[in-house]
N, C-alpha and C positions, 0 to 999 in steps of 0.2 A: 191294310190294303188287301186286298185278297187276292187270290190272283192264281200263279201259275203254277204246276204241279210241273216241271221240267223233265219234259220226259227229254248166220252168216256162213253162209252156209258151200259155198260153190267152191271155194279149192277144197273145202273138205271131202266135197262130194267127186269130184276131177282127180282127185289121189286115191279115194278108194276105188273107182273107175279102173283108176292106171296101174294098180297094185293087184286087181282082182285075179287075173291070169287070163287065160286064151282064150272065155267064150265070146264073143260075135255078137255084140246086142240083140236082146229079144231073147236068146235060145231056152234062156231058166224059165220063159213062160212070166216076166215081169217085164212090162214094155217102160215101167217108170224108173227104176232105180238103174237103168245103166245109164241115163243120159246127166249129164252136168245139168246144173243148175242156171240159166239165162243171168247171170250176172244184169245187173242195175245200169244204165246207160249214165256214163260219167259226162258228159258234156249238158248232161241239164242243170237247167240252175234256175232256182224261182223269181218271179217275175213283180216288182214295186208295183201298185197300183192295184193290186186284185185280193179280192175278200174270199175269206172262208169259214165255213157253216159250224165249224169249230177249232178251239187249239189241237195241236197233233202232237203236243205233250210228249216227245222225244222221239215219233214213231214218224220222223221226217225224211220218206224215202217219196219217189215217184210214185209209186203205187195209194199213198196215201196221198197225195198230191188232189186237191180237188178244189180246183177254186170255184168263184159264182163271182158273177156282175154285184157290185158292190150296191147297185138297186135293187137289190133281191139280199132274202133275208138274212141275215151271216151275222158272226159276235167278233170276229178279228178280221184285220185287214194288217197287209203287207206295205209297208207306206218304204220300206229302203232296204237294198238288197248290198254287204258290204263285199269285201273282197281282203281273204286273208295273204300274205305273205307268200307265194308257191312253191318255196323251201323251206317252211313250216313241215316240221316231221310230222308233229303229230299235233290234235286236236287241242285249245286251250284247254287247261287243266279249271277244273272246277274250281271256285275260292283264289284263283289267283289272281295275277294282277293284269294278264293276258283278257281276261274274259271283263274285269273291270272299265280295261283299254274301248274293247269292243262295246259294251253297253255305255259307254260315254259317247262314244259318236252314236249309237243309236239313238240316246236322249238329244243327243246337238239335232238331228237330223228330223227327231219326234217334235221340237218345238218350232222347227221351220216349216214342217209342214202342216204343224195346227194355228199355228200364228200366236204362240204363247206358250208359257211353259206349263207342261205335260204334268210335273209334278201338282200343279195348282188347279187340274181338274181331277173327277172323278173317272178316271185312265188307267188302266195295268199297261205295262210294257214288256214282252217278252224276247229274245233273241234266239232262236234255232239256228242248228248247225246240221251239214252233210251227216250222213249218215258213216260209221268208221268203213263201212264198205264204200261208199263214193270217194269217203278221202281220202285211203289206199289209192284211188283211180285217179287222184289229180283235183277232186270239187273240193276249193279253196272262197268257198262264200259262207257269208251269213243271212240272216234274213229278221228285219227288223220288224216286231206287231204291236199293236193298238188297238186295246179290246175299250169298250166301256163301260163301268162297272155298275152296279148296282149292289150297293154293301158288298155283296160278297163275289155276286158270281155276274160274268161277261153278259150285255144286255145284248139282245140280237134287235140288228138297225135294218135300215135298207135304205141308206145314204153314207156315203164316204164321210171321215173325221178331219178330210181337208179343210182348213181354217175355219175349224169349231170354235176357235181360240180366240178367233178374233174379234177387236170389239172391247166395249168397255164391259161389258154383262155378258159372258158364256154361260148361256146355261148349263152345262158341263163344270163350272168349277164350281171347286169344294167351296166349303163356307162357315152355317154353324149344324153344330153336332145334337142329338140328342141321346141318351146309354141306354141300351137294353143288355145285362151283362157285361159280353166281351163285344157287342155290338155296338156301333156306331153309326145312327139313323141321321141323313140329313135334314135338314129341317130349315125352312125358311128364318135370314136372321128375325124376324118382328115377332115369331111364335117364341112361346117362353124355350130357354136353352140354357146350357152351362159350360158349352164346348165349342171351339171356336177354333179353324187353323188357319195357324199364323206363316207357316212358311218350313224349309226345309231344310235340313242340316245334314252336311256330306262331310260321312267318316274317310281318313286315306283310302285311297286301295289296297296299302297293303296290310290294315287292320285284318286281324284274326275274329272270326264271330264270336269266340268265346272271350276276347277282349272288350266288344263292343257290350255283349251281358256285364260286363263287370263295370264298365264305364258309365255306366246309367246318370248318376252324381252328375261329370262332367255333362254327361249331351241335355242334361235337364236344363243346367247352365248355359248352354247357348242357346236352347231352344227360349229360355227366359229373356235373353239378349233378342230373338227373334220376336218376342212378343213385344220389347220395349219397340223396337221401329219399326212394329206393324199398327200398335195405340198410341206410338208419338207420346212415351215416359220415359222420364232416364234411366239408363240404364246403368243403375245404381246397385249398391246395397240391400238400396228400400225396395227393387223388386222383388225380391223373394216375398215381399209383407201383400202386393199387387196381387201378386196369379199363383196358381200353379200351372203346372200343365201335363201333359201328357204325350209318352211318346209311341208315334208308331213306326215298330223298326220291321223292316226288313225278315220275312221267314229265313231259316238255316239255306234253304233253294234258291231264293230270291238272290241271297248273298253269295250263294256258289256259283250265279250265272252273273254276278256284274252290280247287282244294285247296291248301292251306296248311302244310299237316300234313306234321313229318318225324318220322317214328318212331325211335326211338331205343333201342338194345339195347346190353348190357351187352358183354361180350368177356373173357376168359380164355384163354389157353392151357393154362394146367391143366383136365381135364376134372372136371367134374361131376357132383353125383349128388343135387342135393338146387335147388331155389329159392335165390336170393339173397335173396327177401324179407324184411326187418328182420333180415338174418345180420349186422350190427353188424362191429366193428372183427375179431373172428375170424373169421367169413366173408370177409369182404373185407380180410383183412392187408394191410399194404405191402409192393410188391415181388407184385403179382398174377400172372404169369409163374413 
């Protein structure tokens, strides 16, 4: 999935002020460095419904603040704005289970507002937080986005992602795959393929990343389970002889802000020409190779 790259100065400046000794602002001939720094207005807080012309990749103050009419050309939009706890000392901690809490209500909230689950289109999901200067000052929000991808990188729209989802055919969801490399080209199911996603597998919260690399065995085993009651086979033994598949997890960032999510796709060597959807024990014979 590709996706999000996650991305202070005024008491410092206010103490060297106050430390300097007796001159008078202005007098050294520098009219800039005697005055404090305009600290960042803590009672703002960004607003659900408005798109923006790019991600702000952790550079989420007012100054970067720049939304646009969601009819007009933008690659993320703001679909829910949360609200953290206001005796919250400090900011959720990367990789814990704080920031897992907060990106789980932003997926509850990302699939009410596309009419479907977020994970089963081609969708990034990201969560920003106040800036450590706002949250000294009291901003106690998050701010929920929804880009839409294109393999790798956020497509710019000029329509809102409000119930993209809904419906029996989004064009928005994933499907079958074709590999270039570490690429993954979608591809209409009827054109030939070998890749196929079946559905998604959510590690704890409080799984460690360097757990989930070592776990691969396991999540392949449920991802196989995933593929049994997405082709309507049992899910058996004999699936191992059925599919393989393939998993895709989460970057080291991804998991440090909350996602959970390993996507899971079917695998063939034989190519394709058709959905594995409810293809039953013919579709998916033993002995899948």
């Amino acid at each position: 999935m590709a996706r999000r790259g996650l991305k202070l100065m005024a008491a410092g400046a206010l103490a060297a002020l106050l430390t300097a000794g007796c001159a008078p602002p202005g007098v050294d001939g520098d009219l800039v460095d005697d005055w404090p720094v305009v600290a960042e207005p803590q009672s703002w807080s960004p607003v659900a419904g408005e798109c923006h012309p790019a991600a702000y990749w952790g550079e989420n103050s007012l100054a970067k603040y720049t939304p646009v009419s969601c009819d007009e050309s933008h690659s993320w939009e703001t679909f829910h704005v949360g609200t953290l706890p206001a005796e919250r000392v400090t900011l959720p901690p990367a990789g814990g289970v704080d920031r897992a809490a907060v990106f789980k209500e932003c997926s509850a909230e990302a699939d009410k507002f596309l009419g479907g689950d977020w994970r089963d289109a081609r969708l990034s999901l990201q969560v920003l937080y106040p800036t450590k200067e706002a949250w000294s000052g009291g901003a106690r929000w998050f701010r929920c986005e929804l880009a839409n991808i294109d393999i790798e990188f956020p497509v710019n729209r000029r329509e809102s992602l409000r119930d993209s989802l809904a419906g029996s055919a989004p064009a928005l969801a994933r499907g079958c795959y074709t590999r270039e490399g570490d690429n993954f080209e979608p591809i209409a199911c009827d054109k030939p393929h070998n890749y196929e996603y079946v559905g998604t597998w959510f590690a704890e919260p409080s799984m460690e990343y360097a757990d989930l690399l070592r776990r691969a065995s396991r999540i392949h085993r449920e991802c196989r389970s995933l593929v049994a009651k997405f082709a309507k086979v049992p899910d058996d033994a004999a699936i191992n002889a059925r599919t393989g598949t393939q998993l895709l997890l989460p970057g080291r960032q991804e998991w440090d802000e909350g996602d959970r999510g390993v996507g899971c796709m079917l695998f063939l060597s034989r190519t394709l020409h058709r959905s594995m959807k409810d293809a039953g024990t013919k579709g998916l014979p033993i002995n899948y190779r």
